[in-house]
N, C-alpha and C positions, 0 to 999 in steps of 0.2 A: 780507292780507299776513302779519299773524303767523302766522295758522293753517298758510302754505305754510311760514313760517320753521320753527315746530314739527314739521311732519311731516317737512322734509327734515333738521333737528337727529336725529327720531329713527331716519329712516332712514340716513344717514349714522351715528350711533351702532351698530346695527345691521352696518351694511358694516364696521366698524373692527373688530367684536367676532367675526365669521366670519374676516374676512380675516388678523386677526393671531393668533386663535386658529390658523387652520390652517398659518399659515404657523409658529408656533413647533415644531409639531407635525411640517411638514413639514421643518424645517431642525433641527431636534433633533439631530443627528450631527455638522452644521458647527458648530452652537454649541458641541456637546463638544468638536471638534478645536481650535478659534479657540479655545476657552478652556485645552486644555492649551497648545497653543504660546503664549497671553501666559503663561503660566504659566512656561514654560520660556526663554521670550527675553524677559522684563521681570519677571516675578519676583510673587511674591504683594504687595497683591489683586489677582486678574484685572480685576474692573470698577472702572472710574471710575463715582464717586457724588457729586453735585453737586447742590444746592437750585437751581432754576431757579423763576421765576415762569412760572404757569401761568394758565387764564382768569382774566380780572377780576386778576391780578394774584396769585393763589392758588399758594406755594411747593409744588412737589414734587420727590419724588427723583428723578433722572434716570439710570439709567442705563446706560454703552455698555462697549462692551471698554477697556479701560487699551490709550493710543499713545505713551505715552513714560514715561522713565525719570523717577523721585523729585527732584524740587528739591535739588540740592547747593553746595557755595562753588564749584565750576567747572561747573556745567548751573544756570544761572538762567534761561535764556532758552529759548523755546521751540524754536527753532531746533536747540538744543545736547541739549534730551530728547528729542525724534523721533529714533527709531531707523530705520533704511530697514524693520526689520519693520512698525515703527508707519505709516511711508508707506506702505506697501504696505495695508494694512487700512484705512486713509482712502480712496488710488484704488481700491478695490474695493466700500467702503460695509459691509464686515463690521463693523466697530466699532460701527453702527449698530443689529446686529442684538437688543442686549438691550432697545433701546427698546421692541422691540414688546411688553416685559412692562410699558411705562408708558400703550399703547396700552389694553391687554385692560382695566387697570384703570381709564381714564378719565382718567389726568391727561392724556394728548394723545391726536392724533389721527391717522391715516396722514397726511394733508394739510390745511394748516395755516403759519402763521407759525411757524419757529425760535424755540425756547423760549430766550432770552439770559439774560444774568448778571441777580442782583437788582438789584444795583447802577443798571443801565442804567434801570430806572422812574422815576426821579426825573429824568433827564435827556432822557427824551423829549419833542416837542412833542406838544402836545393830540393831532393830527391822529395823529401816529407813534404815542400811547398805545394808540390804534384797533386796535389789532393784536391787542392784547388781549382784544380782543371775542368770541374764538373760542378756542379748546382749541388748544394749539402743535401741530405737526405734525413727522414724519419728513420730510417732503419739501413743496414749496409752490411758490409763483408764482414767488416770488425764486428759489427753488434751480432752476428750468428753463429761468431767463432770464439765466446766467450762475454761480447761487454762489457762492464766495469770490469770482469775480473782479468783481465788482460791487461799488459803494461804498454806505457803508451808507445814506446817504439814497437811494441806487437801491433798496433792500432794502424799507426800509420803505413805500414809493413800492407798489411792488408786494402787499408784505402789506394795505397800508388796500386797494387795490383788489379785491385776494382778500377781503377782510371784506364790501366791497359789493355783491360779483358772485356768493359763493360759491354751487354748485350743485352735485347728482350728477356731471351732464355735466363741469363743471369739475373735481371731485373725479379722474376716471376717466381725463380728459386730459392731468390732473398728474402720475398714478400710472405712464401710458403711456410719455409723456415722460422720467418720471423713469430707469425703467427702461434707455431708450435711451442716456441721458445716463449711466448709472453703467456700463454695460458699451463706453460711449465713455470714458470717464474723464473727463471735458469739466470743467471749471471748480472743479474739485476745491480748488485756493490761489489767494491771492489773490498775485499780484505779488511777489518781492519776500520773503514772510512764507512763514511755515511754518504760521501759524493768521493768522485777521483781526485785524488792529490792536484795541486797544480804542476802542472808540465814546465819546465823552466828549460830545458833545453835537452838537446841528445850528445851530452861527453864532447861539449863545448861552452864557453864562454858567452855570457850576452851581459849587455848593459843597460838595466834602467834606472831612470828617475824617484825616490822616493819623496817621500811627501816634503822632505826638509830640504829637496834640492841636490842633495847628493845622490853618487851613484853605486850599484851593489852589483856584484857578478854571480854568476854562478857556471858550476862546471859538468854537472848531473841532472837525471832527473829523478825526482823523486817516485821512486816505485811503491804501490798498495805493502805493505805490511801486512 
């Protein structure tokens, strides 16, 4: 059983290293165009760069094209930075396309559990930690079985069962799916949001720091509307 886990870890490493290799190669032009146009309708830097936990828990940089404009006293809210250009580059999955340079180098993998905030580790359950057992991914079980429109203990539901199942064959059926699914635009937001609520826990308690030093609980998590 290990020996099938290692060979398919290094064939699947393999597949990510051709596949995103060529696909950078192959999309080398839209990357230039998608990055003058953030350039020119949101303004420099082109990419968003964000610490995301990656296997076991291991931060790395993440990053996609820039969808929305700077944090200001009247754009706090995410709603109020997405730009219809930045909409547009989400239902199309362009935003996506710098991942593939966190693919070639190994922090993730074409398929895979969504690489989330750091913050969110400490508030998983055991079972939901699971997810972490594998390299994040551009796309995954969750993202074909709804995406944003799914709540996030459906989410995680789905990734521990991608960690138990994972295979080629599942690998390739994701990637199919995926595909079908982005040139459907299908589940693109969740309800409601313009990005996914934050995740604050699953009908448990956690404790963090806020900026004054003290600390704040909570016992839910916030589901799409």
């Amino acid at each position: 059983m290990i020996g099938d886990r290692r060979a398919y870890d290094l064939c699947k490493r393999g597949m990510d290293v051709i596949l995103a290799g060529v696909a950078l190669i192959v999309l080398a032009p839209i990357l230039l165009v998608v990055g003058v146009a953030v350039a020119l309708a949101l303004g420099r830097p082109v990419l968003f760069r964000q610490l995301r936990p990656g296997r076991e828990g291991r931060l790395f940089e993440l990053r996609k094209f820039r969808t929305m404009l700077p944090v200001s006293v009247d754009r706090h809210r995410d709603e109020d930075r997405l730009t219809p250009f930045g909409v547009w580059l989400r239902r199309t999955s362009l935003d996506e396309l710098p991942t593939l340079w966190n693919v070639l180098r190994g922090d993730m993998s074409l398929v895979g559990p969504r690489p989330l905030m750091p913050e969110y580790l400490s508030r998983y359950t055991p079972e939901q930690a699971r997810r972490h057992e594998v390299r994040p991914g551009i796309t995954g079980l969750a993202q074909i079985h709804g995406r944003n429109a799914l709540s996030w203990e459906e989410k995680f539901t789905y990734d521990v069962r991608y960690v138990d199942s994972r295979s080629l064959w599942l690998d390739l059926r994701i990637l199919l799916v995926t595909v079908v699914k982005v040139l459907r635009h299908e589940g693109i937001s969740a309800e409601g949001h313009a990005t996914m609520p934050e995740f604050v826990g699953s009908g448990r308690s956690f404790v963090t720091a806020d900026r004054g030093g003290t600390t704040r609980g909570s016992t839910a998590t916030r589901r799409p509307r």
